[in-house]
N, C-alpha and C positions, 0 to 999 in steps of 0.2 A: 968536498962534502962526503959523507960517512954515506955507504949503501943501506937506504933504508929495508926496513924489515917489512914482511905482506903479513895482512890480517888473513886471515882464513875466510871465505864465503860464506860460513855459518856465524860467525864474529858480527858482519856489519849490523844487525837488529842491534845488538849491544852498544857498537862505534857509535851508530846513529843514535842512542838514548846520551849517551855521552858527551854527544859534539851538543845537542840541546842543553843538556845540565852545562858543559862549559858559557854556554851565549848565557843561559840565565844569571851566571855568575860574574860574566860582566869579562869574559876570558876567552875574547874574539879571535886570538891567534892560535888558540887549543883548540878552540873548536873548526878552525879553517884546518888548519894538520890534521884533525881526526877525518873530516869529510873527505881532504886529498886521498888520503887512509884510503877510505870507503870507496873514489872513485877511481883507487887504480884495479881494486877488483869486482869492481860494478859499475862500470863509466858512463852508463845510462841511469842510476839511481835519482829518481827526479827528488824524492827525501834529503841525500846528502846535498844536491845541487844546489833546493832550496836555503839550506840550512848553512852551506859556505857563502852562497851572497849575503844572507841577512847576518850573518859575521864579519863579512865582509863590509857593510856601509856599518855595521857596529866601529869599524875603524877610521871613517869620516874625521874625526877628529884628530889623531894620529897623524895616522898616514897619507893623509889628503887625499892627495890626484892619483896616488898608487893607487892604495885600497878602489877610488872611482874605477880605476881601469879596469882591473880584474875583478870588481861588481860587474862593471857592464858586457866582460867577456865572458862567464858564467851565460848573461843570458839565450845566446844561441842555443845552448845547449838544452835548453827546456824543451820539455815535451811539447805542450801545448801552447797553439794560440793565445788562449787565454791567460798562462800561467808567463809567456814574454811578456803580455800589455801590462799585465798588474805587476810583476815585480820591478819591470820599466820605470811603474808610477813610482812603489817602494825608495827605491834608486833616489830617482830626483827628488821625493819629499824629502824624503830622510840626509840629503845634499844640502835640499833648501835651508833646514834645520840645520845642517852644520854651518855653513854659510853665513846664517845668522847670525851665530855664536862670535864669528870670527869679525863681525860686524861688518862684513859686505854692506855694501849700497841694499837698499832695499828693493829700487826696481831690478837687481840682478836678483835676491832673491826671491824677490816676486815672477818672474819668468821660469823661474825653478819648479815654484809650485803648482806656475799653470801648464809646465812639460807635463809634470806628475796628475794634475788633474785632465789632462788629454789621454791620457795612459789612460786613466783608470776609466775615462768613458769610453775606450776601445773593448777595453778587459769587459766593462759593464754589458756591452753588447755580444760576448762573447759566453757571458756567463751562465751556471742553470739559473734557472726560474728559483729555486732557492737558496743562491749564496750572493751576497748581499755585501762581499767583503769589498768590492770594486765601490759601491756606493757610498761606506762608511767612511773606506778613505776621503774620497772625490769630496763629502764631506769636511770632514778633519779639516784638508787643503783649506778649502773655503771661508772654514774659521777661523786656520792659522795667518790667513791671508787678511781677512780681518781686523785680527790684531796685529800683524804686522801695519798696515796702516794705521790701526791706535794709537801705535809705537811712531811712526814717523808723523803724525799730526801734534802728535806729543809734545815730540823734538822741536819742529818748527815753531811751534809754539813757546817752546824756554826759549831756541834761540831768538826768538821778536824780543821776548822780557827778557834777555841780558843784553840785547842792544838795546835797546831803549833805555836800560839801568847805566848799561857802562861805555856805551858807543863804541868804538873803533878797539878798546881793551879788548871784550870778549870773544873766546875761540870759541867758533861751532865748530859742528861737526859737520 
């Protein structure tokens, strides 16, 4: 590998506007290299930190079990209490969702959700008196969980009416 190049100390304000504009764009791998960037000259930046995990489970999909790993290595390194339990939650929601996609078992992703919803009621007890971002999740979870069961009463339900329709023919799921 080629010696990378240092940002300058005064730089990282910029690096960090940057590594955000790349996650909005949907360019999870530019924004993980810009944060790297940031944290070999500020290795304490709780901003880049943030901002390489949530690039990081942006690769869920991809990357799989990689991307999971170095999510959940990221988290030590948080400042706070508070800010380990809630991106913990982040983590395994945002799992559970990929999961999903990939059409897991539902009670596997269902135990993803309720990781992520113990999270966020740690984070919740941790949190000031006005941020509310632990509860919204803890929320979300709860109605994603929801319709995930939507989803598999659904299911069970077409598979009754194609056995019934076609007997021993039809494949479930």
């Amino acid at each position: 590998m080629r010696r990378l190049k240092e940002i300058s100390e005064m730089a990282v304000p910029a690096a960090l506007e940057k590594a955000l504009r790349y996650r909005l764009l949907n360019e999870p791998l530019e924004a993980e290299s810009i944060c790297l960037d940031v944290l070999r000259v500020d290795p304490e930046n709780d901003q880049a930190l943030v901002t390489m995990l949530l690039a990081l489970t942006d690769l869920f999909d991809d990357e799989y079990v990689a991307a999971l790993q170095r999510a959940k290595a990221v988290l030590p390194r948080l400042a706070s209490d508070y800010d380990r339990a809630y991106y913990e939650g982040v983590i395994h929601e945002r799992w559970a969702k990929a999961e999903s996609t990939r059409h897991v078992p539902s009670h596997v992703v269902t135990g993803w959700y309720l990781q992520a919803m113990h999270c966020y009621e740690r984070a919740e007890g941790l949190a000031a008196p006005d941020n509310p971002d632990a509860i919204l999740r803890w929320n979300t979870c709860a109605r994603l969980l929801a319709r995930e069961d939507d989803t598999v009463t659904a299911d069970h339900g077409l598979a009754r009416d194609l056995e019934a329709e076609f007997g021993d023919e039809a494949q479930t799921r």
